[in-house]
Every structure is written in C-alpha cells, then in structure tokens.
C-alpha positions as CSV (number, residue, x, y, z in Angstrom):
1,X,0.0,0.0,0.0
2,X,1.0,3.3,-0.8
3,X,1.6,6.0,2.1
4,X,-2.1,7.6,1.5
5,X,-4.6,7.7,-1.0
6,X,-5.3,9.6,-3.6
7,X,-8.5,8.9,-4.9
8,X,-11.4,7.7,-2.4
9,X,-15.2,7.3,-2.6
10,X,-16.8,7.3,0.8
11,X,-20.0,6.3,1.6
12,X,-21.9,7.2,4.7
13,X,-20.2,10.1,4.8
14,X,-23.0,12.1,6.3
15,X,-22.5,10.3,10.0
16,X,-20.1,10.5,12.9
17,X,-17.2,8.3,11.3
18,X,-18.2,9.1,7.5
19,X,-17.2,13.0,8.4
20,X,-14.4,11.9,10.4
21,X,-13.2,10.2,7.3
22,X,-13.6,12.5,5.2
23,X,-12.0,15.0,6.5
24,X,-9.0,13.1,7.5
25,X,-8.9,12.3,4.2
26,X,-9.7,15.7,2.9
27,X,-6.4,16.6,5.0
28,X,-3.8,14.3,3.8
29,X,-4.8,15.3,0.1
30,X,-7.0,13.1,-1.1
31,X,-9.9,13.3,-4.1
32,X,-13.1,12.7,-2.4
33,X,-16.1,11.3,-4.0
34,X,-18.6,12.1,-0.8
35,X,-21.5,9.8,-0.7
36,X,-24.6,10.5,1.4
37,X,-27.9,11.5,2.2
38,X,-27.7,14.7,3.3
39,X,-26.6,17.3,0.9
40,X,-25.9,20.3,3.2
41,X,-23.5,18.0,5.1
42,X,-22.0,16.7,2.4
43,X,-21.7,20.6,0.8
44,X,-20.0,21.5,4.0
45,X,-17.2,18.9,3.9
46,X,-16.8,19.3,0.1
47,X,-16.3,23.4,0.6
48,X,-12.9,22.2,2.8
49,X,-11.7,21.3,-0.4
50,X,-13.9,22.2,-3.4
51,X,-11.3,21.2,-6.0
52,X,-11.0,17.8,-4.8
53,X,-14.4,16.6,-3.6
54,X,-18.0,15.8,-5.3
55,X,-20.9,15.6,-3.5
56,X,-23.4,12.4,-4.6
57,X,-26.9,11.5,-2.7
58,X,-28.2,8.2,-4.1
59,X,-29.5,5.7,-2.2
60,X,-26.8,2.9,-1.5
61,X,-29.2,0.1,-2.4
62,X,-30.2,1.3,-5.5
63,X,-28.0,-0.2,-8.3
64,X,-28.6,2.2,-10.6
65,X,-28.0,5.1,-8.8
66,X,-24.5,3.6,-7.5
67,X,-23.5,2.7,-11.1
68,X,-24.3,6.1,-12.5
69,X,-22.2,7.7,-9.6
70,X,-19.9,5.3,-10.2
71,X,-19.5,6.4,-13.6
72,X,-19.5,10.3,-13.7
73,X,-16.6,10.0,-10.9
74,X,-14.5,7.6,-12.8
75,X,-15.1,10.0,-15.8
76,X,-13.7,12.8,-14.0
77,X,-10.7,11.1,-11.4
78,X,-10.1,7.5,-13.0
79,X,-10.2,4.6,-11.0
80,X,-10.3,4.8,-7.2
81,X,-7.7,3.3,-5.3
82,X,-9.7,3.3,-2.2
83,X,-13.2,2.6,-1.6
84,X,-15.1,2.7,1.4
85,X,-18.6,1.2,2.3
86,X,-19.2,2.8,5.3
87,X,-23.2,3.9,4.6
88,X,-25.4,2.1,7.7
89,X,-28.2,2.1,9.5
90,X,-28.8,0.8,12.9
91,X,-32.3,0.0,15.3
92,X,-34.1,-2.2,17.7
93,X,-35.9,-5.0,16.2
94,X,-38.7,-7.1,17.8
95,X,-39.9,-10.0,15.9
96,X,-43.1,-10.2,17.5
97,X,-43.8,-6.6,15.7
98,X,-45.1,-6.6,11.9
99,X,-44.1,-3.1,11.6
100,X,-40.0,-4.0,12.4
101,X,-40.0,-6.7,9.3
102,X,-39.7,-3.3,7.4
103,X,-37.4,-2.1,9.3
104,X,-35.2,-5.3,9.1
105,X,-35.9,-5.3,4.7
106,X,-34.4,-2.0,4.8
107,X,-31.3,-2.3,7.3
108,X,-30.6,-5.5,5.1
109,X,-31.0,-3.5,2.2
110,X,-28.3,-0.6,3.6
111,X,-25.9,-2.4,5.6
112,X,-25.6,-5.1,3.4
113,X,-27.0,-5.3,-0.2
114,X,-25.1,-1.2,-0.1
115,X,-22.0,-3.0,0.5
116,X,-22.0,-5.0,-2.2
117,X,-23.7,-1.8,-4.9
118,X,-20.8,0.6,-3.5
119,X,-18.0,-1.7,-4.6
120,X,-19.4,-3.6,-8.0
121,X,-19.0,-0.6,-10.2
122,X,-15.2,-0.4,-9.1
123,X,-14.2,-4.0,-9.3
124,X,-13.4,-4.3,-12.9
125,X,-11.7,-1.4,-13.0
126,X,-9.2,-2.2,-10.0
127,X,-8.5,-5.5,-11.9
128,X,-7.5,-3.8,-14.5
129,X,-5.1,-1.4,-12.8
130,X,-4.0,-4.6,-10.5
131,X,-4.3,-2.4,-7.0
132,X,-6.7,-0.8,-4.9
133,X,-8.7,-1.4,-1.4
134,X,-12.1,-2.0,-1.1
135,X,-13.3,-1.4,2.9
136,X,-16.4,-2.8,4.2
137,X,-17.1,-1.1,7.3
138,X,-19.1,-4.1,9.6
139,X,-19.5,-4.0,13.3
140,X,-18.7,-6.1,16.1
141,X,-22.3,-6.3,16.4
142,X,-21.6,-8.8,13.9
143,X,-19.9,-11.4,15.6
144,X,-22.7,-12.7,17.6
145,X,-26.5,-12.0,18.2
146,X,-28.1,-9.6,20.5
147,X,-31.4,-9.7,22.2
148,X,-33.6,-6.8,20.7
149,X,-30.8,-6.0,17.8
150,X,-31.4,-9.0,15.7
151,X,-31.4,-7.0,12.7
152,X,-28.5,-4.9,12.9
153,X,-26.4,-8.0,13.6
154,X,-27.6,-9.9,10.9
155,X,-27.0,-6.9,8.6
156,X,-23.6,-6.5,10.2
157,X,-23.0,-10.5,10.5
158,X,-23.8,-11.2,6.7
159,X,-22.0,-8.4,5.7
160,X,-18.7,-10.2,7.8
161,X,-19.0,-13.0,5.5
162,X,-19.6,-10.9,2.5
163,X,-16.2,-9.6,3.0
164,X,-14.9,-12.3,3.3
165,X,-16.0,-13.9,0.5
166,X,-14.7,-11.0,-2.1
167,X,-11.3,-10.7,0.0
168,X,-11.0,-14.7,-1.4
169,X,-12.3,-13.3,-4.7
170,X,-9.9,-10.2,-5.0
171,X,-6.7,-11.5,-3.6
172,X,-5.1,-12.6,-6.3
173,X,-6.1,-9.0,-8.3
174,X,-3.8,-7.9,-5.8
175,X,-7.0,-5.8,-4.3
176,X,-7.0,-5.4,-0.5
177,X,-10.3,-6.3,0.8
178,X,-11.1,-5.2,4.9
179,X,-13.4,-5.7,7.3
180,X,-14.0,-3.4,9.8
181,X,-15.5,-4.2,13.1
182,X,-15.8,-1.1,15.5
183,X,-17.2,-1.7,19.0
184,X,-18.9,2.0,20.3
185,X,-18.1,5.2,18.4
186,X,-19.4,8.0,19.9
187,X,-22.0,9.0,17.1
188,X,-25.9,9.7,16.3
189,X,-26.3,5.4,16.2
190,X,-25.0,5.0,19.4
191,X,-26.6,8.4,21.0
192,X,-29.9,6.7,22.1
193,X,-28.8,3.3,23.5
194,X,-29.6,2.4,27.0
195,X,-26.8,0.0,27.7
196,X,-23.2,0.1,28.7
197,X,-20.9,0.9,26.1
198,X,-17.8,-0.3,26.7
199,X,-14.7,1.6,24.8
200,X,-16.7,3.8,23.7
201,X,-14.4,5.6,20.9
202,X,-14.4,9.3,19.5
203,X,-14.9,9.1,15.4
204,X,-11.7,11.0,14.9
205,X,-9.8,9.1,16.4
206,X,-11.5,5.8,14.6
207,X,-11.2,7.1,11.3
208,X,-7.2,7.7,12.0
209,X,-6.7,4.5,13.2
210,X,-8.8,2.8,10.4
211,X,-6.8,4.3,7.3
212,X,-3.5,3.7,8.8
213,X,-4.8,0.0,9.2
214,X,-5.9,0.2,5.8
215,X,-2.5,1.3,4.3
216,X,-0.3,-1.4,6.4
217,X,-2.7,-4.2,4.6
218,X,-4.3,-5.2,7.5
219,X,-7.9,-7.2,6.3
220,X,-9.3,-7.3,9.8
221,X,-9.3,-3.9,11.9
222,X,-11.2,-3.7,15.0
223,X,-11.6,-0.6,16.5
224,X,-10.5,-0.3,19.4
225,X,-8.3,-3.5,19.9
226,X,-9.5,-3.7,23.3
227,X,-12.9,-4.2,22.3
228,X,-12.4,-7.3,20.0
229,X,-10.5,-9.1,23.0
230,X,-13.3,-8.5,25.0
231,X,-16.0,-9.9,22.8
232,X,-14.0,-12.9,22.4
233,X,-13.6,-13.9,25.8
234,X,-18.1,-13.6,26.1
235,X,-18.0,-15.5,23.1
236,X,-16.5,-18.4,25.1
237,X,-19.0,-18.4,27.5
238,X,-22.0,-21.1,27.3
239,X,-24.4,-19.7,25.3
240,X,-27.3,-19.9,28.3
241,X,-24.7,-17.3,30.6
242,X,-24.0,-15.3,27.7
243,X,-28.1,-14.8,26.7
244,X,-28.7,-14.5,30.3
245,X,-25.8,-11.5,30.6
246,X,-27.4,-10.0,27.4
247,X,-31.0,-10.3,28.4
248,X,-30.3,-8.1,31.3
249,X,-29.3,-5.2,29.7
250,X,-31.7,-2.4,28.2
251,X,-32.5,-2.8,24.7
252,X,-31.7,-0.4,21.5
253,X,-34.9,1.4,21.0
254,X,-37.1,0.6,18.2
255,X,-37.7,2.9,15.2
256,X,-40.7,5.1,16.8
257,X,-39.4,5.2,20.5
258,X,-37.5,7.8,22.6
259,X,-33.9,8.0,21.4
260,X,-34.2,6.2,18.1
261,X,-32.7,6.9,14.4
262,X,-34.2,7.3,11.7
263,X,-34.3,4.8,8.8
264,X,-34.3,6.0,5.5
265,X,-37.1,4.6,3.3
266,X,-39.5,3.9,6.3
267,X,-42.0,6.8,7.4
268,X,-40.5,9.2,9.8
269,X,-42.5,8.3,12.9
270,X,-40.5,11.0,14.8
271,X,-37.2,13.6,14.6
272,X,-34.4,11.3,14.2
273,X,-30.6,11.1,13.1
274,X,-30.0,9.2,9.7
275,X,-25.9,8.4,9.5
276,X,-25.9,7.1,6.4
C-alpha cells in the first residue's frame, strides 16, 4: 500500500465516522467522491476542499444510482484506489412486531446489499489497474446475536461473510479487501442506547486508526483493539450465561421510541438522526 490515497469514494459520509473520514482524508490530500444522504452536510465537507471533492446523494441500495455515480466520478478522477462502504443504519428489532419486518428489509437492504452496490461498479476497474482497497465497514455487532438487535447483527453478521468472501475473490487482483469491526463510536447510532458501552471511541480518532490500518494491509481492523479481545472472551462463554448476561441489559430502541434513528425509506415516525 502506498503512504495515502489519492483517490477515495466514501459512503456514509453524512454520519459520525463518514465525516471523520472525510475530513482526515480531505487533509492528507485526497480526491473525495462524498457519498450520502444529506446534501448540506456533504456541501460543507466538500467546501474544505472544493477542488477535490464531489458531493453524490443516491440511495446505496439502488443499483442504478451507485452505477451512475460510479460512472460520472471515474469519468472525472479515474479509477479509485480506495473505496469505502461505510453507509449504515442501525435500530431495535422485535420479531413479535409486523411493523419492524420493514425495518429489518431496509437495514438489510443498507448495511448489506449497499455493500456490495458501493464496490461492484469499481471491481473491474481495480482488476484492471492490478491495486486498490475495497473497505467494508461491519460491526462487532456482527460477531454474535443480541437480544432486541437481531437486525443490525444480521445486517452486520452477513456483511462479515460478505467480505470475506470477495477478499478470497480479489486476492489474487492484488485488491485489499477489509473488514471493519468497531465496538462504540461516539456517534448519532449509538446516541440513544440504554446499555453500557464499553470503549466507547471518538470518530476521529476511529477514522485515524482505520486508514493507517488500511494502508499497512491489515484485512481485519477492529476498533479499538480492546474491544475485540473483550467480545471474544463472552464468546467463550456457554451460550445460556451469555443470553442470560445479554437479556439483562436495556434494549436499542425501536424505530418510533425515545432516542431512536431514523431509517431511511420507512416513514418518519418521529425527529431522528439518519448516519448514512
């Protein structure tokens, strides 16, 4: 890997650790294809470096939209050599409700099908050229199942094995494919839960530590290291301690309750943070 990228396209970069990103890649000199919902944001990062950065606002799962943005920034940069799917979503889920099978479609539909749209229009291209990273930014959500979060950690879990898969696919492109697993980040997703939050991380200093991950190689970063250790050793517990540990803490609220974020593509049931 080279010492820092030139060339990015970010996703997500509307939320805590997109704009972190962004703008510590904004600083080291990158061009910045911003991707995200929420225009002004986006306009606001872009103005630290309006010769350098495009603003984009499709949806992540669309195909078409990602292809066509796709396009018109490989028409005016050339092939990326870093990508980043960092666009997500995150919510309570109850089974028992009709109303969160929605809710689960559509955090499916960003976390992981948006994945998979962000990075397709840059894969033949990267062959081509014989380099580049593609970064899938997961969640150690993802490493095992939570009461009242069933959705996020699917999203998160399939997107693990996602990853995985296309690093196997990739490797011998010489593409760099990572997963990224961070624990807490101090952001809008995590400003409503109810629960401990161990290691809870500032974005900045997430996004630093991800992208010099990213350049040494490394295809599995979690952030912080701590964090990883520590789901680990509950992983080795017997799965009726480790439900019985989980089922005691408060749940992530639902999409409609106190202290929830908003999904986009579901009705706005209240004022919400989207980080996608």
């Amino acid at each position: 890997m080279t010492a820092s990228f030139q060339n990015v396209v970010l996703t997500g970069a509307c939320g805590g650790l997109g704009q972190a990103l962004a703008r510590e890649l904004i600083g080291q000199g990158a061009a910045l294809a911003l991707v995200g919902l929420n225009r002004p944001v986006l306009e606001t990062l872009a103005a630290l470096a309006p010769e350098r950065c495009t603003v984009y606002t499709p949806d992540v799962a669309d195909t078409t939209a990602m292809q066509a943005m796709a396009a018109d920034w490989m028409g005016r940069r050339g092939t990326p050599d870093l990508v980043i799917a960092n666009a997500g979503v995150a919510g309570g889920f109850d089974t028992a409700h009709a109303d969160d099978l929605a809710v689960m479609r559509r955090m499916l539909e960003i976390n992981l099908l948006g994945a998979a749209t962000t990075f397709q229009p840059f894969v033949a291209a990267m062959r081509a050229q014989r380099r580049g990273a593609l970064v899938g930014v997961a969640s150690i959500a993802g490493w095992r199942g939570m009461p009242g979060n069933g959705a996020y950690c699917a999203s998160k879990g399939g997107l693990i094995r996602y990853l995985e898969s296309l690093r196997a696919e990739l490797r011998s492109d010489s593409i760099v494919v990572s997963t990224v697993s961070p624990g807490y980040l101090r952001t809008a997703l995590t400003a409503g839960n109810r629960f401990a939050m161990p290691g809870l991380l500032e974005p900045e200093d997430a996004a630093r530590a991800l992208l010099a991950a990213v350049i040494q190689g490394r295809t599995h970063i979690v952030l912080p290291a701590r964090i990883g250790w520590l789901a680990r050793l509950l992983n080795l517990l017997p799965d009726a301690l480790h439900d019985r540990l989980l089922l005691g803490q408060p749940r992530k609220p639902r999409v409609g309750e106190a202290g929830a974020t908003a999904i986009p593509g579901l009705p706005v049931r209240a004022d919400k943070n989207i980080d996608t």
